[in-house]
C-alpha positions as CSV (number, residue, x, y, z in Angstrom):
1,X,25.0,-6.3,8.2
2,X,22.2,-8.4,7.2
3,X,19.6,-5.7,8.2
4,X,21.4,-3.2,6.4
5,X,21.3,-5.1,3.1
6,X,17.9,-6.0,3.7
7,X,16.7,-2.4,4.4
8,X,18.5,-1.4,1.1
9,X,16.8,-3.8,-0.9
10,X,13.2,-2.8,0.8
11,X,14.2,0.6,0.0
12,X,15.0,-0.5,-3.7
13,X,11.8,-2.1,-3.7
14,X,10.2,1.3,-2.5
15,X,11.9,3.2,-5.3
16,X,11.2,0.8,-7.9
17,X,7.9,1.2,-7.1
18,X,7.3,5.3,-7.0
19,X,8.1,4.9,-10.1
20,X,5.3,3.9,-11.6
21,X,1.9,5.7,-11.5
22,X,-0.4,3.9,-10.0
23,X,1.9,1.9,-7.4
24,X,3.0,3.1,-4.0
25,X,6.2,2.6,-2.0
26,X,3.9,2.7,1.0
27,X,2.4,-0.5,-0.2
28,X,6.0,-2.5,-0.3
29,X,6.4,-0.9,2.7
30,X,3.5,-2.3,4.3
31,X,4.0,-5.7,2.7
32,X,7.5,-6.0,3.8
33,X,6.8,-5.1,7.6
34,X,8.5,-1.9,7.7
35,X,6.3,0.6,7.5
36,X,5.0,2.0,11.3
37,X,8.5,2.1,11.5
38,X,8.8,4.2,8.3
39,X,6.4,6.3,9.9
40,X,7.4,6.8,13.5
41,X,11.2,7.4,12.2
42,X,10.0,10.0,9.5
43,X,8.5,11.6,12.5
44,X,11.6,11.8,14.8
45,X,12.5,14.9,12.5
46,X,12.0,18.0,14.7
47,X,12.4,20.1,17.0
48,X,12.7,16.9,19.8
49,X,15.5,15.6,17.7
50,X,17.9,19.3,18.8
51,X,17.2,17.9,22.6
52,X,18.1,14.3,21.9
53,X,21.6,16.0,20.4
54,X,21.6,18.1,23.5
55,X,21.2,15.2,25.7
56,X,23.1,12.2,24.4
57,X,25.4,14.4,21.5
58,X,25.8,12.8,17.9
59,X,25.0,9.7,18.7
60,X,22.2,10.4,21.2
61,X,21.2,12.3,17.7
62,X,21.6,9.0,15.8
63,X,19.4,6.9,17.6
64,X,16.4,9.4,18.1
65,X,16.1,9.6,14.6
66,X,16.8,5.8,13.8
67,X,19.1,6.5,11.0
68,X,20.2,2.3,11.5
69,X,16.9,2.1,9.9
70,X,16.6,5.1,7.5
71,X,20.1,5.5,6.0
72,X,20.1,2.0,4.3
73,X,16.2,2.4,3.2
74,X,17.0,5.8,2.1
75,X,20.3,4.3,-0.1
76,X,18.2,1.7,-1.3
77,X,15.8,4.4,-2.4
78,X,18.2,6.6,-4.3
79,X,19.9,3.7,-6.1
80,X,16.9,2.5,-7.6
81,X,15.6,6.2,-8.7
82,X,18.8,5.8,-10.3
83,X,19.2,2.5,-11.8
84,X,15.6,0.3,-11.5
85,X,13.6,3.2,-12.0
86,X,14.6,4.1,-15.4
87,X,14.1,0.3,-16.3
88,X,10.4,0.6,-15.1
89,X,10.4,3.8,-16.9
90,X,11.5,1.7,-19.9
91,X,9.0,-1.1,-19.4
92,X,6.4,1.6,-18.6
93,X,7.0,3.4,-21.9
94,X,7.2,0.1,-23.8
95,X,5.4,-2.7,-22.2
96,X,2.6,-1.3,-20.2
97,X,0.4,-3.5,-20.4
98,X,2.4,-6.9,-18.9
99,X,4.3,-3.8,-16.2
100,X,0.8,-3.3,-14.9
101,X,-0.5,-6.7,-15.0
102,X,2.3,-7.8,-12.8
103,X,1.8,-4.9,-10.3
104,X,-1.7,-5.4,-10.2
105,X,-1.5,-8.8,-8.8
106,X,0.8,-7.4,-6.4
107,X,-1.4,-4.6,-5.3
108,X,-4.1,-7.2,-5.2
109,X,-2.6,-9.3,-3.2
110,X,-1.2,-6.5,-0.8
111,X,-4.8,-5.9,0.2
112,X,-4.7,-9.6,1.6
113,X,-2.1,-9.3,3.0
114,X,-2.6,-5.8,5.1
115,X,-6.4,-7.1,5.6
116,X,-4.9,-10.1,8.2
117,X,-3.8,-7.5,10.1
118,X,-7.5,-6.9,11.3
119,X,-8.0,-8.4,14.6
120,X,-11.7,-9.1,14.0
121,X,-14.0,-8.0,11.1
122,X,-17.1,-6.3,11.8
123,X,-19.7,-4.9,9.3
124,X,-19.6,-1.4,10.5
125,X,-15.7,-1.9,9.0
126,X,-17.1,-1.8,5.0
127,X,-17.5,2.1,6.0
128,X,-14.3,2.9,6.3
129,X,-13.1,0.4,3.9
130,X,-15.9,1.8,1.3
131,X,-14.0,5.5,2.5
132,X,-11.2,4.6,1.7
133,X,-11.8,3.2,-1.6
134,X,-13.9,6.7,-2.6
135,X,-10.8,8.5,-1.2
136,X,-8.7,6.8,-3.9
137,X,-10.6,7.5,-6.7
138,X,-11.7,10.8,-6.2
139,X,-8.2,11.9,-4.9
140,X,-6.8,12.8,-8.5
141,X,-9.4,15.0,-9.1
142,X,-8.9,17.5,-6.3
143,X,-5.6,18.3,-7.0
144,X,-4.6,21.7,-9.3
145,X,-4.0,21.3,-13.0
146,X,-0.9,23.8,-13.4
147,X,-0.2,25.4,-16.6
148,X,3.1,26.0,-16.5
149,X,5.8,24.7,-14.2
150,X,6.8,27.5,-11.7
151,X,8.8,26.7,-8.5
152,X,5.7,26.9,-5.9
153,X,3.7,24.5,-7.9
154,X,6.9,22.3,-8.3
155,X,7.1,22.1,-4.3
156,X,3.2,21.8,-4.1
157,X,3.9,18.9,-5.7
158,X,6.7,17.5,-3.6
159,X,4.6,17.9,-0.9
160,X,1.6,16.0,-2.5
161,X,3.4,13.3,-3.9
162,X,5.4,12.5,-0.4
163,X,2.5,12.4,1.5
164,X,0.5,10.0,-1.3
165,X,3.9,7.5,-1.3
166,X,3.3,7.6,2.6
167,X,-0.3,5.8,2.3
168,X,-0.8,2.5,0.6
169,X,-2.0,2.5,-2.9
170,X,-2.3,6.1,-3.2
171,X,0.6,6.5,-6.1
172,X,2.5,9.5,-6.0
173,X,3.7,9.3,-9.6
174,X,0.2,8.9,-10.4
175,X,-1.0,12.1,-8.9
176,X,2.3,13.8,-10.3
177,X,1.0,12.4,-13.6
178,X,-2.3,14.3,-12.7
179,X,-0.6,17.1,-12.1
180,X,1.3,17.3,-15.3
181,X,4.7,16.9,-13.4
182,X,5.5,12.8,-13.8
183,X,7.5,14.0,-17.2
184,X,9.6,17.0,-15.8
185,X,10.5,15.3,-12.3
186,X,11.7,12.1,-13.4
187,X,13.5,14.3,-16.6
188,X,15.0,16.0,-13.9
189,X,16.0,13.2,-11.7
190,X,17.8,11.4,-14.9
191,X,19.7,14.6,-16.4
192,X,20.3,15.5,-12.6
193,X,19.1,18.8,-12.7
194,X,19.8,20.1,-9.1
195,X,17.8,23.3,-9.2
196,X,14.3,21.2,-9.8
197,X,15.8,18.6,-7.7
198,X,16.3,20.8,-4.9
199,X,12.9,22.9,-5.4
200,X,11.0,19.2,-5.8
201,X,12.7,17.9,-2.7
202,X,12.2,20.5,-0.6
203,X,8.3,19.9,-1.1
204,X,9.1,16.6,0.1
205,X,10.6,17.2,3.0
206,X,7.6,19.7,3.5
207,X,5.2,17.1,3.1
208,X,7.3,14.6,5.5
209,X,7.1,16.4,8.2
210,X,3.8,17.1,8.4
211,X,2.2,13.9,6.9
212,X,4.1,12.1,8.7
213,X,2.9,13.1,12.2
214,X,-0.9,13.3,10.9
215,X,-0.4,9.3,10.1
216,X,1.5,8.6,13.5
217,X,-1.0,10.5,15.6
218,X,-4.1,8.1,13.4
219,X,-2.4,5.3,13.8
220,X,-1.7,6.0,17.8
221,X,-5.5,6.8,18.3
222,X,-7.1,4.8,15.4
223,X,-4.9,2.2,14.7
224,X,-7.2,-0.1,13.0
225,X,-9.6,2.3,11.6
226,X,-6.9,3.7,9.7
227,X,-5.9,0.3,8.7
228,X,-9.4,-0.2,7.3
229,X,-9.1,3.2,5.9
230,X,-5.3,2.1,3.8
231,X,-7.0,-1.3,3.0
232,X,-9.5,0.7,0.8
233,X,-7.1,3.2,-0.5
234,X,-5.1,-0.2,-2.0
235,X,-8.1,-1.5,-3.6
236,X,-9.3,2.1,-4.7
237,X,-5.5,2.1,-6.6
238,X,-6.6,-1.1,-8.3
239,X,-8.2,0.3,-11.6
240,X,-5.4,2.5,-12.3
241,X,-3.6,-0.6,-13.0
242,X,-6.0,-3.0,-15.0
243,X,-4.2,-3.5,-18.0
244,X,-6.3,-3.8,-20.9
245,X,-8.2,-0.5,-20.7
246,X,-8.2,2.8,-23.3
247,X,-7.9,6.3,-22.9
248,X,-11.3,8.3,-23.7
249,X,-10.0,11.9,-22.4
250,X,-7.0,13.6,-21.6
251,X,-5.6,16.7,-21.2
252,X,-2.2,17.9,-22.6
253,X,0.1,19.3,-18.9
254,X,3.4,21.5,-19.0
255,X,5.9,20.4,-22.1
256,X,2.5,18.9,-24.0
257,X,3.0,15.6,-21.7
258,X,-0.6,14.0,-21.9
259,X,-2.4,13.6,-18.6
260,X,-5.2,10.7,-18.9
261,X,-8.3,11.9,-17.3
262,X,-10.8,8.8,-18.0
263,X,-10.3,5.4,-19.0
264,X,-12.2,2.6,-20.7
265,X,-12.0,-0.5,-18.7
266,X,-12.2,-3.8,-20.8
267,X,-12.0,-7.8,-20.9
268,X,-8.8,-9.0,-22.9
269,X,-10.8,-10.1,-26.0
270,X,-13.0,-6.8,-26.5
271,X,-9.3,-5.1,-26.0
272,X,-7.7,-6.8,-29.0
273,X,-11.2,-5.9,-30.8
274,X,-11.2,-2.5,-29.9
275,X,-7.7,-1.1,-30.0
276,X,-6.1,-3.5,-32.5
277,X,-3.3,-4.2,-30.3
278,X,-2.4,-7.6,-28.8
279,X,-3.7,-8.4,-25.3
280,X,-0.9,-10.8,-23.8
281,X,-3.5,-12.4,-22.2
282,X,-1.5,-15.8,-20.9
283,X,1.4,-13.5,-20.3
284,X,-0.3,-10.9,-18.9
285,X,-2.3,-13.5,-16.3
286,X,1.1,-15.2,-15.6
287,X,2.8,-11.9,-14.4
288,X,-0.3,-11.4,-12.0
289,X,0.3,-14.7,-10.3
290,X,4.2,-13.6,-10.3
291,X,3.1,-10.6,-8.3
292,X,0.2,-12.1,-6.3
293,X,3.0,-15.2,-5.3
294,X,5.5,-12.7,-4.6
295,X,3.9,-10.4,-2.3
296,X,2.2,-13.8,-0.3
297,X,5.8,-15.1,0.3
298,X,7.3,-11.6,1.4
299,X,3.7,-11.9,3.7
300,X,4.4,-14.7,5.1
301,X,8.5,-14.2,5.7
302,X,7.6,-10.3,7.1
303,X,7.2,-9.5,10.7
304,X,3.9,-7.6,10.7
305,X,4.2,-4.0,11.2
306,X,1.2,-4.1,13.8
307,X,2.1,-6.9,16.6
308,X,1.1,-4.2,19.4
309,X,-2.4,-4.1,20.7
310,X,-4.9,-2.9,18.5
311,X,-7.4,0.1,19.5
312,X,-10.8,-1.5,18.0
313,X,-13.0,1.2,15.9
């Protein structure tokens, strides 16, 4: 029982954090030692799964695809769409700029955190981390700007997001913000609208299956370079949530939501200057050590996702 709550309440976390562009559940899932195991049960969805029902019956069934582990991540998931989510919503709509300060000391810290999982730093590593820092920044601006919200681009979309929430610091909601979707799915998701639900969800399950097997097989074969690799994509995620910064461009996505493109980056004093508004600077520093103490202690408490041996890049 203890597991169960304690998957439920990783999963909350998870959810909590989808929620706002620019975070990743991947990254509480990495913090919180669950996610290889996120990865490898995500990947027991298949065609294997019909023989492990052949062979051992339902619950032969149950424990191929580790539903001990998923169903209580997966509850803790949903009831924070539900319930936390539209508090970060809230706080994201009305107090941006503490939300991100606190989430950017717990991204920050994440980094640290996944970074002692490398065995043994060598300077052929800054490549990859250096990739996976370009990866993170560039991302946003591969993906399709949809003008109007039909049903393929709406499961695009699932799929996209999905797979981003899979990887560390690449934020799902963030690249659905890109898109010009954040607004409509998370609309959807609070008036329950079952027809978008269902059309956004089945992009999801899309992108699961595949994504999912792509990050098993890498970290199988490439298990620390693809650490290396997630490591950057954190610290690529981290500008996206400096909070004292302005908008410069945008363009307006489906339902006129505006979609930042570009953003000025600034210190606290030339942002009370600039944009008139307050900077919360001792609050704003106090909720990064919140989130940088946090994320240290759940750290420290975890087991680490990646105890096996490690294939060296």
């Amino acid at each position: 029982m203890k597991r169960y709550l304690t998957l439920f309440f990783k999963g909350a976390g998870m959810g909590a954090a989808d929620a706002v562009p620019g975070v990743s559940g991947g990254t509480i899932a990495f913090i919180t030692g669950i996610y290889e195991e996120l990865i490898h049960s995500i990947k027991q969805f298949g065609p294997s799964a019909i023989g492990a029902w052949r062979r051992g019956g339902t619950m032969g069934l149950y424990r191929h695809l580790n539903l001990a582990f998923l169903l209580p991540l997966l509850l803790g998931i949903a009831a924070s769409v539900v319930s936390v989510a539209h508090l970060v919503t809230w706080l994201l709509d009305h107090h941006s700029l503490l939300l991100n300060a606190f989430f950017f000391g717990l991204v920050l810290a994440s980094a640290v955190v996944v970074a002692r999982q490398v065995s043994q730093w060598r300077w052929r590593h800054v490549l990859l981390l250096v990739l996976g820092i370009c990866m993170a920044l560039w991302l946003p601006s591969l993906l399709p700007a949809p003008t109007e919200t039909s049903w393929w681009m709406l499961t695009l979309a699932g799929a996209i997001a999905i797979s981003a929430m899979l990887l560390p610091g690449v934020s799902g909601s963030f690249l659905l913000l890109v898109m010009g979707f954040y607004g409509t799915v998370m609309e959807g998701i609070k008036s329950i609208d079952i027809a978008l639900i269902a059309t956004f969800g089945a992009g999801c399950a899309i992108g699961l299956m595949v994504f999912s097997r792509i990050l098993s097989w890498l970290f199988r074969h490439y298990r620390e370079g693809t650490l290396l690799v997630l490591i950057g994509f954190i610290l690529g995620s981290l500008p996206q949530l400096w909070p004292w910064r302005e908008m410069v461009s945008y363009r307006l996505g489906s339902g006129d939501q505006i979609v930042p493109l570009d953003y000025r980056y600034l210190m606290p004093s030339d942002y009370s200057v600039i944009t008139g508004e307050p900077s919360h600077l001792v609050a704003a520093i106090a909720l990064m050590i919140v989130g940088l103490v946090l994320v240290m202690v759940i750290g420290e408490r975890s087991p680490s996702p990646f105890q096996e041996d490690r294939t060296h890049v």
